[in-house]
C-alpha positions in Angstrom: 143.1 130.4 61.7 143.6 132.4 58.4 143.1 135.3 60.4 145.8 135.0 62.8 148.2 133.9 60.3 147.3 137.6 58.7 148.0 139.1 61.4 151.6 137.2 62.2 152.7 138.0 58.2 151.9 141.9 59.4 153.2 142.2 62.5 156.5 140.6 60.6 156.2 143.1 57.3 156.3 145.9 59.7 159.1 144.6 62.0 160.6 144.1 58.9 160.1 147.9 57.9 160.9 149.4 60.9 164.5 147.7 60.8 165.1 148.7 57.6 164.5 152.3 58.5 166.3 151.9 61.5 169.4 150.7 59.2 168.8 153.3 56.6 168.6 156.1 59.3 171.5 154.8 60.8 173.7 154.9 57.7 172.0 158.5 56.6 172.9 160.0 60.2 176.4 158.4 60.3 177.5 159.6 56.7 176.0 163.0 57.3 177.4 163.4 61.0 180.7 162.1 59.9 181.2 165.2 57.2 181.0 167.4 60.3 182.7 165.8 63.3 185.1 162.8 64.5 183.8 159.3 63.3 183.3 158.2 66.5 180.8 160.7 67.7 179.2 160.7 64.7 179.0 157.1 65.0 177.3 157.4 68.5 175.0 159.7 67.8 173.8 157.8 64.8 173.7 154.0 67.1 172.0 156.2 69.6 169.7 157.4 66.9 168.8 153.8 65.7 168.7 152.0 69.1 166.2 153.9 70.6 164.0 153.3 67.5 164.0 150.2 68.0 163.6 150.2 71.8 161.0 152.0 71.7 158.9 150.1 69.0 160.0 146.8 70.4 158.3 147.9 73.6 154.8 148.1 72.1 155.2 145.5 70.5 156.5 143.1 73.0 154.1 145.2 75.8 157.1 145.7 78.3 159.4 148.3 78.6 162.0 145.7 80.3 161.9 143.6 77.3 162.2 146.4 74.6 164.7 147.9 77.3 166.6 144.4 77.0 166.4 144.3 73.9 168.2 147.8 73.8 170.8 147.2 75.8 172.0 144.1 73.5 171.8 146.1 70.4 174.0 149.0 72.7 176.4 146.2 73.0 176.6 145.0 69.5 177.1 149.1 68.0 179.7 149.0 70.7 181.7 145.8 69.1 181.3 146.9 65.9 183.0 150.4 67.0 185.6 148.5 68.6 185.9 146.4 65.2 185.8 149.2 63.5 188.4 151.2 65.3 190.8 148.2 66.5 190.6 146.0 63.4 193.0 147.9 61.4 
């Protein structure tokens, strides 16, 4: 029992650190893009950058690409709102 709990409070730590790189990469290749381009390229290329991370480590994890692929395409649609947000909201 001890053991599986162990191994639920690491799967969670690394889900937990593969997130947070996924935001910090985002942030670092949107700042850095947007210096050299129009914000919203920048901004795609950077949501691009972080989705697929996370695809593709969600699809280990889950063992399905149609679940990390999912998984994907909601996180595609939530960048895209908060483009639209970001864009519109003014």
């Amino acid at each position: 029992m001890n053991k599986m709990l162990a191994q639920k409070a690491i799967a969670i730590a690394a889900l937990a650190c593969v997130i947070g790189f996924g935001l910090a990469s985002f942030f670092l290749l949107l700042v850095s893009f947007s210096e050299h381009m129009p914000f919203g390229f920048a901004y795609t290329v950077a949501s691009a950058a972080c989705i697929g991370l996370l695809t593709f480590y969600l699809s280990y994890v889950l063992r399905s690409f149609a679940r990390g692929l999912s998984f994907g395409a909601m996180l595609t649609v939530l960048y895209t709102a908060i483009l639209w947000l970001a864009h519109f909201g003014r």
